[in-house]
C-alpha positions in Angstrom: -56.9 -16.6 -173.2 -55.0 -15.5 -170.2 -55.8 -17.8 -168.6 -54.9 -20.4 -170.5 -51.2 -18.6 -171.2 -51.0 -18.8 -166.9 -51.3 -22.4 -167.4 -49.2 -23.1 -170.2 -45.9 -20.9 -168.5 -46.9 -22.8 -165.2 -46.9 -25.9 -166.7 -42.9 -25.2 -168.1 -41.4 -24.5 -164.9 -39.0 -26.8 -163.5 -38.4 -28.1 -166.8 -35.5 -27.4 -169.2 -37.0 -24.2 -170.4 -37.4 -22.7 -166.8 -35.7 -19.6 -166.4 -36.0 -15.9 -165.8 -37.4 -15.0 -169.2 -40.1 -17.6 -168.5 -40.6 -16.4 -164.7 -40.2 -12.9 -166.3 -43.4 -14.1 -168.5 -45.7 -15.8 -166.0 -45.1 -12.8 -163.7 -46.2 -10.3 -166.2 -49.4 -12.5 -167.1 -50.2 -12.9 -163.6 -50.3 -9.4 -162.9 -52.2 -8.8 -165.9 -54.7 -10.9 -164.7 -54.9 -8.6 -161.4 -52.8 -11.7 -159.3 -50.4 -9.6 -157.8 -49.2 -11.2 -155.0 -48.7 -14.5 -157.7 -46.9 -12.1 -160.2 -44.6 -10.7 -157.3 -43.0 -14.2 -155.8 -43.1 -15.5 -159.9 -41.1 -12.1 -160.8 -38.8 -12.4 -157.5 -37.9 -15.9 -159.1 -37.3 -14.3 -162.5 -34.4 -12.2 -160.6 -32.9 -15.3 -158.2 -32.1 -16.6 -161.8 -30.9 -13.8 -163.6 -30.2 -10.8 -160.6 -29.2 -8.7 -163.7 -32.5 -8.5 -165.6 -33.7 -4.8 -165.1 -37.0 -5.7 -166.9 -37.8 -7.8 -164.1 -36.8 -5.3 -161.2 -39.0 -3.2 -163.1 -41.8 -5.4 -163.0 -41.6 -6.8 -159.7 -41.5 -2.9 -158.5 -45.2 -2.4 -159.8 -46.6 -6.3 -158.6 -45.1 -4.7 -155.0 -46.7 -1.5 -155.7 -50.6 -3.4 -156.6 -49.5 -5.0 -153.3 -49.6 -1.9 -151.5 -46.1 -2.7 -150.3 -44.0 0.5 -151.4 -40.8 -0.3 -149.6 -40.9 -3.6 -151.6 -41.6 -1.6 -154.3 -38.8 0.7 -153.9 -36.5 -1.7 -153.1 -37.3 -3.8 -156.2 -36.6 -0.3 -158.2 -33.3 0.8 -156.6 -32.2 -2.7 -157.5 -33.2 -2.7 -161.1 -31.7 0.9 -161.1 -28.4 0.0 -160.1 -28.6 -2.9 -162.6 -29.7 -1.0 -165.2 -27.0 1.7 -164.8 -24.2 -1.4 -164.6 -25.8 -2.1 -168.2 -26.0 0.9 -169.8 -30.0 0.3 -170.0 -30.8 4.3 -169.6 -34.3 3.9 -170.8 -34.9 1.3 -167.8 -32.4 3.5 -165.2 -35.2 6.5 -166.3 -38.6 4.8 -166.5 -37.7 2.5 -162.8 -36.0 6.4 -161.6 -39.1 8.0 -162.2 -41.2 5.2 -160.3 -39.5 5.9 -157.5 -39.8 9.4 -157.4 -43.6 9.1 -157.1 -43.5 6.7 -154.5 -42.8 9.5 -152.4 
């Protein structure tokens, strides 16, 4: 079925529809699917098109992380960290806060 979700969110981008929340989408399925380095440039897309979507930054910190690229990943969460605190989205500043206190 995952597979077949991959397709369907692939086969919307570019189109009227395409957007963060749909790169947002086909990054998260991707790295479901253990495709992190697919998830990673879908979820840095999600971000060109909405820089302010902490979910995102979230994400695209752990597809960085599967990578084995921790100052991506760190990067990725000290972005969504500042955009989160410009929100008010605590529960996002504390989850992507804690990520990067493990990183080291």
């Amino acid at each position: 079925m995952n597979d077949a979700l991959i397709a369907n969110l692939r086969a919307q981008c570019g189109g009227p529809r395409d957007g963060a929340l749909l790169r947002f989408s086909l990054g998260n399925a991707l790295l479901a699917a253990g495709d992190a380095a697919s998830a990673a440039a879908e979820l840095k897309q999600a971000v060109v098109f909405d820089p302010a979507y902490s979910a995102a930054w979230k994400l695209l910190g752990k597809a960085c992380l599967a990578l084995e690229d921790k100052p991506g990943a760190a990067e990725a969460w000290r972005q969504g960290i500042a955009v989160a605190q410009a929100r008010g989205d605590k529960q996002a500043e504390k989850e992507m806060t804690v990520f990067l206190r493990r990183l080291g």
